[in-house]
Every structure is written in structure tokens, then in C-alpha cells.
C-alpha positions in Angstrom: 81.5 97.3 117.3 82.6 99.0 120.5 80.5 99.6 123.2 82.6 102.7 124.8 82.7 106.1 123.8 86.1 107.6 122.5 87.6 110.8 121.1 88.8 110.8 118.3 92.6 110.8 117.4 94.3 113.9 117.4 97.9 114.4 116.9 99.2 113.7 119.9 97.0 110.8 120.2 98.6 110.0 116.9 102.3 110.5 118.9 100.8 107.9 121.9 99.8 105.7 119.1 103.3 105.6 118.6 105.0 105.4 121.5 103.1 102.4 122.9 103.1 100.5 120.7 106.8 100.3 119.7 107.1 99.3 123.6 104.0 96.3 123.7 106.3 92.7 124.1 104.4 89.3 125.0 100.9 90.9 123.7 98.5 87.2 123.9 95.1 86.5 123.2 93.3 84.1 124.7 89.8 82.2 123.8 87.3 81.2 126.5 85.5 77.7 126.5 82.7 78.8 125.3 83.9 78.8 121.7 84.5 75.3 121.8 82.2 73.5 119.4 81.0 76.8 117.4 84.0 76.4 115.0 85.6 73.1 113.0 89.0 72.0 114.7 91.4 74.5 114.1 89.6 77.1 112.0 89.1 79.6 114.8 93.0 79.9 115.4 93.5 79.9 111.8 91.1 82.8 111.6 92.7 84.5 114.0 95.8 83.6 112.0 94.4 85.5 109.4 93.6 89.0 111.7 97.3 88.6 112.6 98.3 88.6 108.7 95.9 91.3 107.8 98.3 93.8 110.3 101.1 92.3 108.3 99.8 93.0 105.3 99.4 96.7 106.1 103.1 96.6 107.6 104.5 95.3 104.4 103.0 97.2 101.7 102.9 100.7 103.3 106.6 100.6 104.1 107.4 100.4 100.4 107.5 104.1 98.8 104.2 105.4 96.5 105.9 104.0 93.5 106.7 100.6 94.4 103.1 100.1 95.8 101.0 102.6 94.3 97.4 100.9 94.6 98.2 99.9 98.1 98.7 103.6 98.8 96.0 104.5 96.5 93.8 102.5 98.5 94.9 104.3 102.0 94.3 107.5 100.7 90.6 106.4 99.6 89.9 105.1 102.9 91.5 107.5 105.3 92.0 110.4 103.2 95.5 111.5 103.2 97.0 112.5 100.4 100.8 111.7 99.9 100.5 114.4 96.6 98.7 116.9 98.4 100.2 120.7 97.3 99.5 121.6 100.6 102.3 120.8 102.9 101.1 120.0 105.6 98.9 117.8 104.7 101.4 116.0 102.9 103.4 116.0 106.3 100.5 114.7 108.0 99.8 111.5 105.2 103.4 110.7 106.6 103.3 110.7 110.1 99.9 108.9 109.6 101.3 106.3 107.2 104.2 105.6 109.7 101.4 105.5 112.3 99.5 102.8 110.9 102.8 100.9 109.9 103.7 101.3 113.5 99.9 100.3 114.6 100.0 97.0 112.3 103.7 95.7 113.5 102.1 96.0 116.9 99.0 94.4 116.2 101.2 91.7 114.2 103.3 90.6 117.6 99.6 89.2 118.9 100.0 85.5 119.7 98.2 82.7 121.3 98.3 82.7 124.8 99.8 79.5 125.4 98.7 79.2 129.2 95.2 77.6 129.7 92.5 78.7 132.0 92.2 80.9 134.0 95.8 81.6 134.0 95.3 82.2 129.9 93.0 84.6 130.6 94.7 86.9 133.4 98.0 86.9 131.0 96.3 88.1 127.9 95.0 91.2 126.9 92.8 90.7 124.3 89.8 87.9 125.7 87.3 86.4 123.2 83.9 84.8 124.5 81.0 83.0 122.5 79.0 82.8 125.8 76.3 85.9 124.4 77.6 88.3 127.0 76.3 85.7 130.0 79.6 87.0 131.6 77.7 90.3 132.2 75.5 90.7 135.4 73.1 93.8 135.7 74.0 96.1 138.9 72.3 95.8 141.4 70.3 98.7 142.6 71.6 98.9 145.7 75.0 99.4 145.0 77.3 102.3 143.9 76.7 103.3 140.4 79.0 106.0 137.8 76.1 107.6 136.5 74.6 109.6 139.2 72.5 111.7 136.7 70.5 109.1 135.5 67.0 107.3 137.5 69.0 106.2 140.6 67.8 102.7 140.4 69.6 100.8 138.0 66.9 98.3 137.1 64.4 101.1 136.3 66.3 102.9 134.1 66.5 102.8 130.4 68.7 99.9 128.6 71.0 102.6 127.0 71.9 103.7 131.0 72.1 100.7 132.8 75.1 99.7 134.4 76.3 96.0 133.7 79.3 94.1 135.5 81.5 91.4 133.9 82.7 90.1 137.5 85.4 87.7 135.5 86.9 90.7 133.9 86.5 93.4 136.0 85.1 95.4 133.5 81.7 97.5 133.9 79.5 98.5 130.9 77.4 101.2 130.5 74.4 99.8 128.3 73.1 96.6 127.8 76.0 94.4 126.5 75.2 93.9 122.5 75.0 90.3 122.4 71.9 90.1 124.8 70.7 93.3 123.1 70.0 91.0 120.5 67.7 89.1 121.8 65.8 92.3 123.2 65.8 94.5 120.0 64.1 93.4 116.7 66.2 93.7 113.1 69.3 94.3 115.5 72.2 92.3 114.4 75.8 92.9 116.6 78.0 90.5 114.9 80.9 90.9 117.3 81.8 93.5 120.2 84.4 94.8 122.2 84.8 95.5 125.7 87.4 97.2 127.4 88.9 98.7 131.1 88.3 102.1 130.9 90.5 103.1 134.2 87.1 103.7 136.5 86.9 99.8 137.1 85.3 97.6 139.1 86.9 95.9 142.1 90.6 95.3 142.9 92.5 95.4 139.8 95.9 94.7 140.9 95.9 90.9 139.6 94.4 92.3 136.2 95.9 93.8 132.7 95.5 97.3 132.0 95.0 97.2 128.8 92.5 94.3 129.2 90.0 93.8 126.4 87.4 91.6 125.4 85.5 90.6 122.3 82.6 88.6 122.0 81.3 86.7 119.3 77.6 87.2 119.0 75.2 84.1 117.6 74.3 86.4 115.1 77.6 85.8 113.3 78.0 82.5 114.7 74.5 80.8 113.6 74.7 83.0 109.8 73.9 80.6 107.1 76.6 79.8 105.0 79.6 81.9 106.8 83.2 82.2 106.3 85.7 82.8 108.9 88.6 83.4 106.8 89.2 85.0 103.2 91.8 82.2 102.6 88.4 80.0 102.2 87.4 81.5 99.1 88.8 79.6 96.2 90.2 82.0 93.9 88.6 80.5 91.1 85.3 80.4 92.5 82.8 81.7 89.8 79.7 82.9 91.9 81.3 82.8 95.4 82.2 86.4 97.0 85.2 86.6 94.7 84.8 85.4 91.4 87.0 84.6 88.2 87.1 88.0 86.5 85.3 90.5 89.7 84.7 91.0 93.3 81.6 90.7 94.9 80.5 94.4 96.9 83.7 95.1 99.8 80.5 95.0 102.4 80.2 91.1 101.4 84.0 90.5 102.4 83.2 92.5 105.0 81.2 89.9 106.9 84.3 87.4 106.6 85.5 86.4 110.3 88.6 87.1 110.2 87.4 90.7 108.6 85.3 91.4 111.7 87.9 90.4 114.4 90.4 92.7 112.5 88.0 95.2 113.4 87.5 94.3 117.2 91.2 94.5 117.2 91.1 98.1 116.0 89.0 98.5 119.4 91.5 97.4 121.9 92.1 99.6 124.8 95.5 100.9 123.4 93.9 102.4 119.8 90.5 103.8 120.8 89.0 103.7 117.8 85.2 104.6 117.9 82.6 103.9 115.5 81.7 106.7 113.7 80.3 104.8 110.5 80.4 101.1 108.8 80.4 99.7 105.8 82.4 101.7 102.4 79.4 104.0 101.1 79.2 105.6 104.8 82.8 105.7 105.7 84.4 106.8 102.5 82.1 109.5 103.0 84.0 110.3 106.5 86.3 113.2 106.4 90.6 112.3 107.9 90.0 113.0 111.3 86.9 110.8 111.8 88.3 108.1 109.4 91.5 107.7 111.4 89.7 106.7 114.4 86.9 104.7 112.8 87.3 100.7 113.2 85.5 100.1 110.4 87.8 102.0 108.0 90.8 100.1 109.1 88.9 96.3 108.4 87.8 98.5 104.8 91.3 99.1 104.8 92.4 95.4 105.1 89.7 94.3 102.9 91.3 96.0 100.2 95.0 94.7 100.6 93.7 91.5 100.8 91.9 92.0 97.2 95.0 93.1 96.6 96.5 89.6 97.1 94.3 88.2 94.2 95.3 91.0 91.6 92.2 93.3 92.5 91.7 97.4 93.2 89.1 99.7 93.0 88.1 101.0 89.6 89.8 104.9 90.0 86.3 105.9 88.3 84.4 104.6 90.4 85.7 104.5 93.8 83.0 106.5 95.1 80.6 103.5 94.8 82.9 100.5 95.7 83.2 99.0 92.4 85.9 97.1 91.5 88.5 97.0 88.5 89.1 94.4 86.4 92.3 92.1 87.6 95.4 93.7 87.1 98.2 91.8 87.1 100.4 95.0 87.3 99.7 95.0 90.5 103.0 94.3 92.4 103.2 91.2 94.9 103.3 91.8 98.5 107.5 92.0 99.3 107.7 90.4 103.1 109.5 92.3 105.1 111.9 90.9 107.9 111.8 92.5 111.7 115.4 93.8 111.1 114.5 95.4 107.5 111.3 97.3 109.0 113.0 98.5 112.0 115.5 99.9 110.2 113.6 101.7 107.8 111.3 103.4 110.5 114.6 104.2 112.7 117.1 105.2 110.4 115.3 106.4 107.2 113.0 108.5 108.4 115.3 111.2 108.0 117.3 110.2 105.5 119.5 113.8 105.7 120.3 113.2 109.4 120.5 109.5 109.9 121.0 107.7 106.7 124.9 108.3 106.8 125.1 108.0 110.6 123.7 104.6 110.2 125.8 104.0 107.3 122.6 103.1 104.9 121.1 104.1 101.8 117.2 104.5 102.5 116.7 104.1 98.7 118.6 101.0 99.4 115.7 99.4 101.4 113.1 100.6 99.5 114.1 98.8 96.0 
């Protein structure tokens, strides 16, 4: 969940997209303190871990050609809608420069590390920031000082919870609306799992000793008190008969989707340098978005990373029924993931783009890198 309002991506955003984050070096994040104690030793950074390898995933599969890795690209053309055999051409252009998008987007997202300073320190040098503290970080205005909104009741405590104006002084990062976590608490049959924060440029304070691109997440008790959670995907046995995946079938992709790891992969989606909104969750409402709203919808890319892990254990959606969700039988056609080195995937996006112009400049056969 995101807590700021966003455009969605058009095709210059698409072009940004790309330009940032082939230039992103040193990308950290950090956890605060109050985490400690709501996870066993060592499952939180393995779940993280896990978010890191779900980019990965994406990286590896979609740089392999339609035929090498046809349910993986089945798969991003249910959830996003592009279609790579689309008569009109066009859209066929624009499934490729979205597929190198997202290929782009995942490498990026797969250079996150631990921030290895501690502290305060860790903090200031990462971007992305998680918290387990219930948004106690975040202080209410008060009324008597300078607010954005000047179009709303003029004193902050007074006005409605969707118009307040909330500080997190730590951060330097003001909030329109009550942060989720403590909405919580306030609204009945409300359940924020996990939400992101982010600088939006009209900050508060002096942000000269602070990221940019500054972002936090917090975990909400919601998720962290569920009965019976897991953090990671990799804690499902494979053999597990009536666990989320069983022997012969998958349990609904809104079950994995309540997987830690899942959820954080989501957050990530929310950082400050992709934007993505949310315009619907979970797969009956956002298979049901149209390409432009599914490329900038948060939930669409964890969908998206659901299925390439189901992937990993020999699953895809039945093609008759991908409409509802529902799952094929295991397939063990389906190819295994081929891990791609740093080298190999730069050159692929640099020199085989254009195969006509650069492949005999660079002395390379794209063909070559895709077999």
C-alpha cells in the first residue's frame, strides 16, 4: 500500500524508468529497532533476501526470448497486458520497450543490499527504511503551524483523518492522512498489512543531510500478529499436502499473496524512483486492469512475482482459466530458470537490442545469448 498519490506511467515515465535506474550504485536498506523481536533470528533478512531474488527472477526469465520462456512471458502478458504477438505494431513495439523496462526495473531493484552501517548512520545512507514501531514515528501537525493544504478546515486537528497533515520528524517526511498503521486501530474491518512512505520534494525541514529518494515501509501488527504467517515462500515445503502449495495444485495466488516477502516486493514497487500507485489488489481486480493502469499498479508487479515463483515449482496458470486464477496442473515442461551473470545481461540490453546496428559492431551474435 502507498499512501501518496501518483500518475500513472506514461511513456516517458517509462524512458525515466529507464534512465535511473541503470545509473542507481550503493542502493541499501536499512531496518529500524523496532523490528527486533517480531521475527526469529535471521528470518527477516532472509525475507528480504527473498524480495531481492523475486527482482532477479523477473531479470532472468524475461531476458530469455518468448520461446525459451514462454509461460514466463505468458504470465507478463496476463498480468500487465502486453502482447508480444499483437498484429498491431505498435503494440507489439510497446510489449518491448515495457519488457526491457521491467528487466531494467528488476536489475535495479536486485542491486538493493543491507545497509551495513548501524544506527542512525544506517538509516541516513539508505534509501529504502523499514519500521515495526505502528507509525509512532509520525506526529500530528500542529495547528499552529504552516500546513500544504490550504483548502481544507485550517486547523489541522479539526479536520477530517483523510486531510490531516502528519510529520515523521526522523525522516523528514510529511503525510497527508492518517498514517495506515494507526488507522488501524481507528477504523473497524481495516487491515494495512504494510505501507510505504516516501519524500515527495515539498518536505519538511532542512533536507540537505537526507536521501532524495528516501522511502520508508512499515510493517503493520496486522501482518505481524496474523496467526500462522510466512515470511518467505522458501518456507513452504514443496511437498506439503494441505499447506498453500500442495503436491499436485496451488492454493488461490491471493493466499501467496499474503507471504512476507510477497508484500515487501510490493512496498518496493512503491519506492520514490517507480511511482507505482494502487489502482487495484489482489488477481480478480487487477487482471481486470487495462496496460496503462497495470503498469503502474504495485500490486500487479508482487502478482507478477507470485507467478515466477510458482513457476520455480513447475506451476502456471491453466490458459482456460486464467480469468479466475486457477492453476494448471504441474508441468514439468516448464523450463528452469537460466541465471544470468551481470556481464551476460548487460550485454544483451546494450548490444542486442538492435541486433542490425550493433550486433556486428560489438562483434556478437544476439541469438548467441539467447540459446
Amino acid at each position: 500500500m502507498f499512501s501518496s498519490k501518483f500518475a500513472p506511467w506514461t511513456l516517458p515515465g517509462l524512458s525515466l524508468l529507464l534512465l535511473i535506474s541503470t545509473v542507481v550504485a550503493d542502493q541499501t536498506w536499512w531496518v529500524d529497532d523496532s523490528c527486533k523481536g517480531k521475527f526469529k533470528d535471521g528470518v527477516f533478512d532472509k525475507m528480504m533476501e527473498e524480495v531481492i531474488e523475486t527482482s532477479k527472477l523477473a531479470r532472468d526469465r524475461m531476458s530469455r526470448t518468448r520461446e525459451q520462456e514462454p509461460q514466463a512471458h505468458a504470465a507478463f502478458e496476463h498480468v500487465f497486458k502486453y502482447k508480444a504477438d499483437s498484429a498491431d505494431k505498435d503494440d507489439k513495439a510497446l510489449f518491448e520497450y515495457f519488457k526491457d523496462a521491467e528487466i531494467t526495473k528488476s536489475t535495479a531493484i536486485s542491486e538493493f543490499k543491507k545497509e551495513s552501517a548501524s544506527g542512525d548512520a544506517g538509516r541516513k545512507a539508505s534509501e529504502i527504511r523499514i519500521y515495526c514501531d505502528e507509525d509512532a514515528r509520525f506526529t500530528l501537525v500542529p495547528d499552529n503551524e504552516e500546513l500544504w493544504d490550504k483548502h481544507s478546515l485550517p486547523v489541522n486537528s479539526k479536520r477530517h483523518i483523510d486531510k490531516q497533515e502528519w510529520d515523521d520528524l526522523t525522516n523528514k517526511i510529511r503525510h497527508q492522512g492518517m498514517p495506515s498503521c494507526k488507522e488501524n486501530k481507528v477504523i473497524t474491518n481495516w487491515g494495512t498489512q504494510m505501507v510505504t512512505y516516501g519524500s515527495t520534494g515539498s518536505n519538511i525541514g532542512s533536507n540537505s543531510d537526507e536521501q532524495q529518494w528516501r522511502t520508508t515501509i512499515t510493517i503493520c501488527s496486522f501482518w505481524l500478529d496474523a496467526k500462522g504467517r510466512y515470511e518467505m515462500v522458501s518456507q513452504i515445503p514443496k511437498t506439503r499436502q494441505f499447506g498453500i502449495i500442495g503436491k499436485k495444485t496451488m492454493k488461490p495466488i491471493d493466499a501467496l499473496g499474503e507471504i512476507g516477502s510477497m508484500i515487501m516486493y510490493h512496498e518496493f514497487h512503491h519506492h520514490m524512483r517507480y511511482q507505482t500507485t494502487d489502482h487495484a489488489y489482489k488477481w480478480k481486480d487487477c487482471y481486470a486492469l487495462d496496460k496503462d493502469k497495470a503498469s503502474s499498479n504495485a500490486d500487479s508487479y508482487e502478482i507478477f512475482g507470485i507467478l515466477l515463483w510458482a513457476l520455480e515449482r513447475k506451476f502456471a496458470l491453466d490458459p482456460k482459466k486464467v480469468a479466475d486464477g486457477k492453476w494448471g496442473s504441474k508441468d514439468e515442461s516448464i523450463p528452469d530458470r537460466v541465471k544470468l551473470s551481470k556481464r551476460e545481461l548487460a550485454t544483451r540490453q546494450i548490444f542486442c537490442k538492435d541486433e542490425a546496428q550493433h550486433g556486428g559492431e560489438a562483434g556478437l551474435v544476439c541469438k548467441d545469448f539467447e540459446a
